[in-house]
mmCIF file of the C-alpha atoms, coordinates in Angstrom:
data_MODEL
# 
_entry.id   MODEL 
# 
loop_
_atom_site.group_PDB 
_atom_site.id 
_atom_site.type_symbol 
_atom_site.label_atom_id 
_atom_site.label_alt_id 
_atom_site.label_comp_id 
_atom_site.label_asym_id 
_atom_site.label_entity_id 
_atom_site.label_seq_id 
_atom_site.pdbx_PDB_ins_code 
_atom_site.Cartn_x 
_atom_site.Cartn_y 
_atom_site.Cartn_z 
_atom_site.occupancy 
_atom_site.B_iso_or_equiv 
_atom_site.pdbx_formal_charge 
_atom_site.auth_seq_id 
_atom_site.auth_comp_id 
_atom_site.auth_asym_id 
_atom_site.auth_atom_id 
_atom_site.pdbx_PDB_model_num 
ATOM 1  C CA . UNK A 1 1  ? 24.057 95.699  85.906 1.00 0.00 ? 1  UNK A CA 1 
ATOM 2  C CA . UNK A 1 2  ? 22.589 93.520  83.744 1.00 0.00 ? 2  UNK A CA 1 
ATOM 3  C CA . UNK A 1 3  ? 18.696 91.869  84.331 1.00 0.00 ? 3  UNK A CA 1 
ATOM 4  C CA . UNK A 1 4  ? 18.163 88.235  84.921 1.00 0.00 ? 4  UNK A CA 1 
ATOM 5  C CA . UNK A 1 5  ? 15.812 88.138  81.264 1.00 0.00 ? 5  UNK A CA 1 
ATOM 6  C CA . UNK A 1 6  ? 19.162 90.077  79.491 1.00 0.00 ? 6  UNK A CA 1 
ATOM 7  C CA . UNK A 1 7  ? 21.297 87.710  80.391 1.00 0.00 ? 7  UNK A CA 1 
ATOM 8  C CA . UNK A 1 8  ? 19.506 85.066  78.879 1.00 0.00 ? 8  UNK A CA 1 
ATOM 9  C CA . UNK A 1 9  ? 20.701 86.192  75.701 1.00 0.00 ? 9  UNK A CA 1 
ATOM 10 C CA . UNK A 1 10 ? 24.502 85.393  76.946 1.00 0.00 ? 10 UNK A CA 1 
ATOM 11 C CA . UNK A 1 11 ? 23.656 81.973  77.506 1.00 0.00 ? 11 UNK A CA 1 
ATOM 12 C CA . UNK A 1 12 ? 26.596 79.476  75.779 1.00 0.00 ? 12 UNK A CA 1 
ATOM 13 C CA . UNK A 1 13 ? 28.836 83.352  74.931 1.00 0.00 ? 13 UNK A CA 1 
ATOM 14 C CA . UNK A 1 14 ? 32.149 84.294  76.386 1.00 0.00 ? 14 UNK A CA 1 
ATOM 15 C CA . UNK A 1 15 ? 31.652 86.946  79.025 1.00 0.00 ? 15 UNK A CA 1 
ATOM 16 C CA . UNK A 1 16 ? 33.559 89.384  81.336 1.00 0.00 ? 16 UNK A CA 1 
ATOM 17 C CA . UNK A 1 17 ? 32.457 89.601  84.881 1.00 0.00 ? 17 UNK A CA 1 
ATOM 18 C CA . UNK A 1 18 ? 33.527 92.074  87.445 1.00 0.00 ? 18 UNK A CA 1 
ATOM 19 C CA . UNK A 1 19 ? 33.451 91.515  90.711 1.00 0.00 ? 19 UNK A CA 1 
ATOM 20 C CA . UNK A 1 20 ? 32.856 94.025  93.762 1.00 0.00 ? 20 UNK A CA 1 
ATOM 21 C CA . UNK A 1 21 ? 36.863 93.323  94.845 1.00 0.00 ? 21 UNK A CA 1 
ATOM 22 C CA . UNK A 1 22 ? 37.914 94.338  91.339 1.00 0.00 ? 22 UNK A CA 1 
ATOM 23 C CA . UNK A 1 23 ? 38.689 91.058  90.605 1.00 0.00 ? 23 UNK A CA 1 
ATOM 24 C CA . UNK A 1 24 ? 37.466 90.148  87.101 1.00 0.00 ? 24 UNK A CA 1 
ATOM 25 C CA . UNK A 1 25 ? 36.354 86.319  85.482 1.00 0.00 ? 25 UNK A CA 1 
ATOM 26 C CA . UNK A 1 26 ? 35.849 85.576  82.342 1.00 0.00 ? 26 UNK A CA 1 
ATOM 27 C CA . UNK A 1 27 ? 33.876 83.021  80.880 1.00 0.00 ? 27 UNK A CA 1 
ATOM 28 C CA . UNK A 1 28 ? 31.435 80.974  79.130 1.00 0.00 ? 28 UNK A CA 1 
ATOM 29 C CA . UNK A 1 29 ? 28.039 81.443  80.859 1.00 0.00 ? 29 UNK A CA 1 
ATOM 30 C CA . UNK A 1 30 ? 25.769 78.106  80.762 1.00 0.00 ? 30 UNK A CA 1 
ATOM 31 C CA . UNK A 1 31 ? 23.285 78.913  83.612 1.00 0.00 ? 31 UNK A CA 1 
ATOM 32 C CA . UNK A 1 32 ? 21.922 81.951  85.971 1.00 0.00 ? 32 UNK A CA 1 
ATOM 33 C CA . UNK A 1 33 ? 19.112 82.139  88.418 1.00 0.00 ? 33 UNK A CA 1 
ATOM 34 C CA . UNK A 1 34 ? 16.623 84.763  89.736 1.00 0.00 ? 34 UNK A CA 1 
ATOM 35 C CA . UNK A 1 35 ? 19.266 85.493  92.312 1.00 0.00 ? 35 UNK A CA 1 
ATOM 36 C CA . UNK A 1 36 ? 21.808 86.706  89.385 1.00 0.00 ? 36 UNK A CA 1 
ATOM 37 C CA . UNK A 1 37 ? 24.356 83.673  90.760 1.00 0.00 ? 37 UNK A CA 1 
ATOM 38 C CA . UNK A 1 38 ? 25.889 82.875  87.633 1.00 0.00 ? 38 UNK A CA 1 
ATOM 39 C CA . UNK A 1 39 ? 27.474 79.187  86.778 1.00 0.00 ? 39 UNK A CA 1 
ATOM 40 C CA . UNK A 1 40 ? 29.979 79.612  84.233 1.00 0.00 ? 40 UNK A CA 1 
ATOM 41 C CA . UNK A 1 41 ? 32.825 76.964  82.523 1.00 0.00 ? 41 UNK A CA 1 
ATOM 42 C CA . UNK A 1 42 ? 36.089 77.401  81.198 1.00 0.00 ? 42 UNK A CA 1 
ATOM 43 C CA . UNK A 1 43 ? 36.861 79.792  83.870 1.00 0.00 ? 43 UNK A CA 1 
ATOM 44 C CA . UNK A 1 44 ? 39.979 82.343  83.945 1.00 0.00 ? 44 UNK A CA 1 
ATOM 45 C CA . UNK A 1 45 ? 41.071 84.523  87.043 1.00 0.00 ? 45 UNK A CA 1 
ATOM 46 C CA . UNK A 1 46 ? 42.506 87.775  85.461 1.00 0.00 ? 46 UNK A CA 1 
ATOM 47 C CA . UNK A 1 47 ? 44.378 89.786  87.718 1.00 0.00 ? 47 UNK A CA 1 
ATOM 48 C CA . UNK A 1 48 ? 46.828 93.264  87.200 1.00 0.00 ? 48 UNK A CA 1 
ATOM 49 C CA . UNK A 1 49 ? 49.839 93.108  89.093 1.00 0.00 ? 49 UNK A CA 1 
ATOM 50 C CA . UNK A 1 50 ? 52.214 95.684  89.441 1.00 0.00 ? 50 UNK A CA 1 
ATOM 51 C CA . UNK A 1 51 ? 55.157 95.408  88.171 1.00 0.00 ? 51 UNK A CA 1 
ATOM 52 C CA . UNK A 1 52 ? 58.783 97.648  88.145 1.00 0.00 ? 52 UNK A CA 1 
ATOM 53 C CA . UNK A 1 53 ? 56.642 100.800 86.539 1.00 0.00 ? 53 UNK A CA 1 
ATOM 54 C CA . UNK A 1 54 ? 54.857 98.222  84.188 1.00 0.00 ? 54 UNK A CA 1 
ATOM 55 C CA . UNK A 1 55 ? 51.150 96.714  85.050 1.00 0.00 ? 55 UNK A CA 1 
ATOM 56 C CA . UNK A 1 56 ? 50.929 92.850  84.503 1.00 0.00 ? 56 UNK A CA 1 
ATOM 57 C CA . UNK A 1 57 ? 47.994 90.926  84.125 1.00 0.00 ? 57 UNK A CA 1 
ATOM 58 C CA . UNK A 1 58 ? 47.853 87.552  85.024 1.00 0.00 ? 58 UNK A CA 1 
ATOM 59 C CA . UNK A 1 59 ? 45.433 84.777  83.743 1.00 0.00 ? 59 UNK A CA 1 
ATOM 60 C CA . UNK A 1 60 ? 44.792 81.826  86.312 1.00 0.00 ? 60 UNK A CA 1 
ATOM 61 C CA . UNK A 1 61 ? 42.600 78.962  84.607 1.00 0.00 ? 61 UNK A CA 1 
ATOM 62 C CA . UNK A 1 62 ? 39.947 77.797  86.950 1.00 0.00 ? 62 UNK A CA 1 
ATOM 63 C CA . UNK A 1 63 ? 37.603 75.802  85.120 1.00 0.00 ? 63 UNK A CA 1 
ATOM 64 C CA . UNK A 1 64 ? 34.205 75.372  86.161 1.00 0.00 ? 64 UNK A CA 1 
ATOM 65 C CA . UNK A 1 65 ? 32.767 78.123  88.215 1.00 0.00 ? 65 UNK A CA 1 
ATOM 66 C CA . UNK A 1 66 ? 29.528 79.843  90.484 1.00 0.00 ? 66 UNK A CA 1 
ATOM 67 C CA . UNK A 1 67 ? 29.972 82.899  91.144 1.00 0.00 ? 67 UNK A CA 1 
ATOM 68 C CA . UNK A 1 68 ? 27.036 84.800  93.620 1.00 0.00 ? 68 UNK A CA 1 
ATOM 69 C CA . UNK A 1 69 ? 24.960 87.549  92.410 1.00 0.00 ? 69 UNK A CA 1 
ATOM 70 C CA . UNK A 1 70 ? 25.950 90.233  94.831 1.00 0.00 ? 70 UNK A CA 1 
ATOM 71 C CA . UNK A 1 71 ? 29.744 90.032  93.845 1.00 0.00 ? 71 UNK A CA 1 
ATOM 72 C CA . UNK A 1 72 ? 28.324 91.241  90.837 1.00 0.00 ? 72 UNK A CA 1 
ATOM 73 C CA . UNK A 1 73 ? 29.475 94.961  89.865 1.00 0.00 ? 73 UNK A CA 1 
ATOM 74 C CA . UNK A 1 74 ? 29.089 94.170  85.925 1.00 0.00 ? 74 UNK A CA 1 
ATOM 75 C CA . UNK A 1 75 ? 28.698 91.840  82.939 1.00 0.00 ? 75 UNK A CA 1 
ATOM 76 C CA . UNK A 1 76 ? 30.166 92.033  79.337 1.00 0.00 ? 76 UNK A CA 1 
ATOM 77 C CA . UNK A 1 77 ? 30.321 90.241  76.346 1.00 0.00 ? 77 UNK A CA 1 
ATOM 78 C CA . UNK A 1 78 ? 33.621 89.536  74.759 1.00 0.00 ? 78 UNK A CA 1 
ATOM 79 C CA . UNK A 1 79 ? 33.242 89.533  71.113 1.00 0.00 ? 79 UNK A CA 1 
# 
């Protein structure tokens, strides 16, 4: 997982988060405390659904987000 001085360097950058439930967020970081709690906007829920034989992944818009640090499994950016 990614350090609390790292992700200062993902400040205002599109990122993937995934969560302990293997449920996965993405996007744009604009704050983080010592905690790892992460507040992010423009906020999408992407899911994987199974379908007849055929995953499907579904994008929910959420908007505005905080999402807490131990929910955390890992953090990437999306180029």
């Amino acid at each position: 997982m990614v350090s609390a001085p790292e992700l200062k360097k993902y400040t205002s950058k599109k990122i993937l988060i995934t969560l302990n439930n293997n449920r996965q967020i993405q996007g744009i970081l604009i704050g983080f405390d010592i905690f790892l709690n992460l507040n992010l906007t423009e906020c999408v829920e992407l899911s994987i659904t199974s379908g007849k034989g055929n995953p499907i992944r579904d994008a929910v818009k959420i908007g505005s987000c905080v999402i807490r640090g131990n929910s955390v499994v890992s953090v990437e950016l999306i180029a």
